[in-house]
Backbone as CSV, one residue per row, in Angstrom:
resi,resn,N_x,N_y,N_z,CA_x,CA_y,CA_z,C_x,C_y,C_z
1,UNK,0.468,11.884,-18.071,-0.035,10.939,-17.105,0.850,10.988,-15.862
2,UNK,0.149,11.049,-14.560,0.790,10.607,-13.550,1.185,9.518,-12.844
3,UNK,1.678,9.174,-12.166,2.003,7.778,-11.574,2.145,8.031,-9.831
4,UNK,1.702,7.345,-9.232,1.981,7.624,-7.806,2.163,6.058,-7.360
5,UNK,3.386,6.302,-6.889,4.068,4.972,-6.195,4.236,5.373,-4.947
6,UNK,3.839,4.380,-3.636,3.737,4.870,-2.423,4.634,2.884,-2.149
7,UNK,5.820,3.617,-1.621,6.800,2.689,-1.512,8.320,3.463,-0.740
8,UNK,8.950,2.385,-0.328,10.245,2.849,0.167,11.168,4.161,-0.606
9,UNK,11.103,5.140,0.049,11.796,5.989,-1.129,13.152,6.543,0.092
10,UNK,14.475,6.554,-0.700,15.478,7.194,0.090,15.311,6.576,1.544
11,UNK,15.109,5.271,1.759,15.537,4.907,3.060,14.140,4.739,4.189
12,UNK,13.301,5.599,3.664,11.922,5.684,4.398,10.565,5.570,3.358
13,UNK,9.568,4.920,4.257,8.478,5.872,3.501,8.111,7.086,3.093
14,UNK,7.263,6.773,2.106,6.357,8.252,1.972,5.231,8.885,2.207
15,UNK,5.250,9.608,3.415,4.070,10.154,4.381,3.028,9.840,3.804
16,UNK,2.024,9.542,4.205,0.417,9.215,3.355,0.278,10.506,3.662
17,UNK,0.039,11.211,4.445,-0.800,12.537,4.673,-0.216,13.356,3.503
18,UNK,1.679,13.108,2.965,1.986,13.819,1.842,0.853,13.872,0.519
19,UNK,0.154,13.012,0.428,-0.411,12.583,-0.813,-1.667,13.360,-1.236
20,UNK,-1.988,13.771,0.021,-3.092,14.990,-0.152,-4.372,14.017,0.055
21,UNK,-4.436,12.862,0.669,-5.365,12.076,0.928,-6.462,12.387,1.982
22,UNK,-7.493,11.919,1.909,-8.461,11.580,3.030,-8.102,11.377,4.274
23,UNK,-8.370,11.968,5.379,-7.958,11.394,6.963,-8.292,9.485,6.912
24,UNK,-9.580,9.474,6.499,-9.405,8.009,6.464,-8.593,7.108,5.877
25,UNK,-8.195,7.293,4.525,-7.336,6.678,3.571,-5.791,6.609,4.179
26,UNK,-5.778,7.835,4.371,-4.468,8.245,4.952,-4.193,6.875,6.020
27,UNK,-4.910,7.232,7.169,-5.046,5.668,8.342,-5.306,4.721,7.829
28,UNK,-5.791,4.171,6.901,-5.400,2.875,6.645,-4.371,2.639,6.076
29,UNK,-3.383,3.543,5.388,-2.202,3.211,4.464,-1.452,3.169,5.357
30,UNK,-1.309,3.918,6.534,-0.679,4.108,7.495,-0.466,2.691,8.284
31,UNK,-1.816,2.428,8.733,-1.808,1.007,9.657,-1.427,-0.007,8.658
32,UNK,-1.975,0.038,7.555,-1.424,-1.272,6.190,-0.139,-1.208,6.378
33,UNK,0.671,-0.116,5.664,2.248,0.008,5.822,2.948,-0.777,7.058
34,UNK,2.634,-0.177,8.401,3.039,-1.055,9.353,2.876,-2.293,9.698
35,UNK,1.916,-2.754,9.348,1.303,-4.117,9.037,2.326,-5.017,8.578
36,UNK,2.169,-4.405,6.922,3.261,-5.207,5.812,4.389,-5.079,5.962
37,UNK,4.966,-4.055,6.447,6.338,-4.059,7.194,7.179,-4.589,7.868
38,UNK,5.711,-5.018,9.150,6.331,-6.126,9.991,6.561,-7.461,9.636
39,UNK,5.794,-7.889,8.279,5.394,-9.086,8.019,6.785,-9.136,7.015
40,UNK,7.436,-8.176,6.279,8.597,-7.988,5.404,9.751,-8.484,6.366
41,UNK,9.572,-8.107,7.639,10.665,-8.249,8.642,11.020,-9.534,9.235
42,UNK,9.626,-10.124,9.404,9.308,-12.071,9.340,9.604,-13.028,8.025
43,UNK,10.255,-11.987,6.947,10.223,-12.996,6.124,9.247,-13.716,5.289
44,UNK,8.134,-12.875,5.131,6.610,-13.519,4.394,6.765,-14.606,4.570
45,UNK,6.730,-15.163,5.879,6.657,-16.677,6.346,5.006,-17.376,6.456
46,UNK,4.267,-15.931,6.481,2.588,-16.484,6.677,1.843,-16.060,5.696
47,UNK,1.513,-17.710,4.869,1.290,-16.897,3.933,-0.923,-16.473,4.119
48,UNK,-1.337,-16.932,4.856,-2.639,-16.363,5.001,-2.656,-14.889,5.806
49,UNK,-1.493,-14.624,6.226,-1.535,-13.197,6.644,-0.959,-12.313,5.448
50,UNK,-0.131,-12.630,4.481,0.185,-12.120,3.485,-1.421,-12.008,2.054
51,UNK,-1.768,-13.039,2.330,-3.276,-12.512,1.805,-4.206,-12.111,2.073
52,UNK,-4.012,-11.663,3.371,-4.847,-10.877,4.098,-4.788,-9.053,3.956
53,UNK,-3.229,-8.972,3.839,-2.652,-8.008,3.644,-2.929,-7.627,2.188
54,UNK,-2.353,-8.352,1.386,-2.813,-8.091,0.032,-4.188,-8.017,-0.214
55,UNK,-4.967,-8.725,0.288,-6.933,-8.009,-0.318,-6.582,-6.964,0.396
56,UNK,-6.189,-6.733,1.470,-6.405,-5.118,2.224,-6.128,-3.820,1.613
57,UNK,-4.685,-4.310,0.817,-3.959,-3.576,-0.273,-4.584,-3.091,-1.180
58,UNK,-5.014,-4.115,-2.115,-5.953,-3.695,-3.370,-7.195,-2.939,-2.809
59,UNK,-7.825,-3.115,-1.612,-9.011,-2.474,-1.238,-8.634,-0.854,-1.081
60,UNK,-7.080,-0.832,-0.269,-7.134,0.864,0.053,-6.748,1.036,-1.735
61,UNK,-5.777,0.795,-2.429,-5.608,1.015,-3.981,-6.698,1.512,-4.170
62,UNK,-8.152,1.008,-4.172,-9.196,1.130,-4.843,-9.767,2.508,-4.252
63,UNK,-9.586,2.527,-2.942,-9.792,3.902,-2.590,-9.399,5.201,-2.765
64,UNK,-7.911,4.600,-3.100,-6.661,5.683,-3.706,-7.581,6.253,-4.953
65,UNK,-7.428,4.992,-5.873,-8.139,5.288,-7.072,-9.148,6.365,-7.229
66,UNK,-10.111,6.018,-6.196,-11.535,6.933,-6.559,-11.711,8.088,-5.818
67,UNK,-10.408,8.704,-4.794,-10.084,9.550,-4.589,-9.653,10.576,-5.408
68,UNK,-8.548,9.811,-6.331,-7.385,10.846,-6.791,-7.732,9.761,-8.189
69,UNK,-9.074,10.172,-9.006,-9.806,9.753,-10.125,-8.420,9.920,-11.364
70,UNK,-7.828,11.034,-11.619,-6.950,11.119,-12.335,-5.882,10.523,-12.650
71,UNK,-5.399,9.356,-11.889,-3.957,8.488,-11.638,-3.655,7.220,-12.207
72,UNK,-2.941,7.220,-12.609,-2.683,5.222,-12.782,-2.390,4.792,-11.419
73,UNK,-3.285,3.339,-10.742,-2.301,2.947,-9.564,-2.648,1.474,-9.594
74,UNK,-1.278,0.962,-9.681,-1.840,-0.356,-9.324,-0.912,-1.132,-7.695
75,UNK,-1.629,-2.415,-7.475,-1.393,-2.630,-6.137,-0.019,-3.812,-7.035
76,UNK,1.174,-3.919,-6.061,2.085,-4.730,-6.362,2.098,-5.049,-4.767
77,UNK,2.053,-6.841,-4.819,2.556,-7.668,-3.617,4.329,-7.698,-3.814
78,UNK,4.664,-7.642,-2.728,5.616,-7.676,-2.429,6.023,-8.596,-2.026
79,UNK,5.523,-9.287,-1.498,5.496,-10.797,-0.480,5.599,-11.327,-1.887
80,UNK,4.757,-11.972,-2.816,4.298,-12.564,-4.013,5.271,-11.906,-5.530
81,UNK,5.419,-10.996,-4.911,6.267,-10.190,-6.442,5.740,-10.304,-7.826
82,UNK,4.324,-9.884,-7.652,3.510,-9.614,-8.690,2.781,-8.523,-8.558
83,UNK,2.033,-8.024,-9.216,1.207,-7.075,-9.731,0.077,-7.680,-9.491
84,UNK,-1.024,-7.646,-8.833,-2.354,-7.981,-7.954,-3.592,-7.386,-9.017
């Protein structure tokens, strides 16, 4: 079984385009990442933008998913520090 964790690795992210993804998928993980990033940097002080972020999350997940059919992936909030 594989596992693909798309998270802080060694100091940076990890390229979406690395993942062998969709041009589309790719741009939204891309714009999500920066998104949640900034909101990591505020301190998850909002929390209706933090659930905004998170449905957004689980939505690209789901895309991940039915892309790359073969994978375990699940969405973890970060803001919330749970498993979604």
């Amino acid at each position: 079984m594989k596992y693909l964790i798309i998270d802080k690795y060694k100091g940076r992210y990890i390229k979406p385009k690395d993942l062998c993804l969709s041009l589309l998928i790719t741009e939204k993980l891309k714009n999500w990442l920066l998104k949640y990033e900034n909101e990591y940097y505020e301190g998850f002080k909002n929390d209706k933008l933090i659930d905004i972020l998170d449905k957004e999350g689980t939505e690209i997940t789901a895309l991940i998913k039915n892309e790359l059919s073969k994978i375990k992936i699940e969405y973890f909030s970060n803001a919330r520090m749970k498993i979604i």
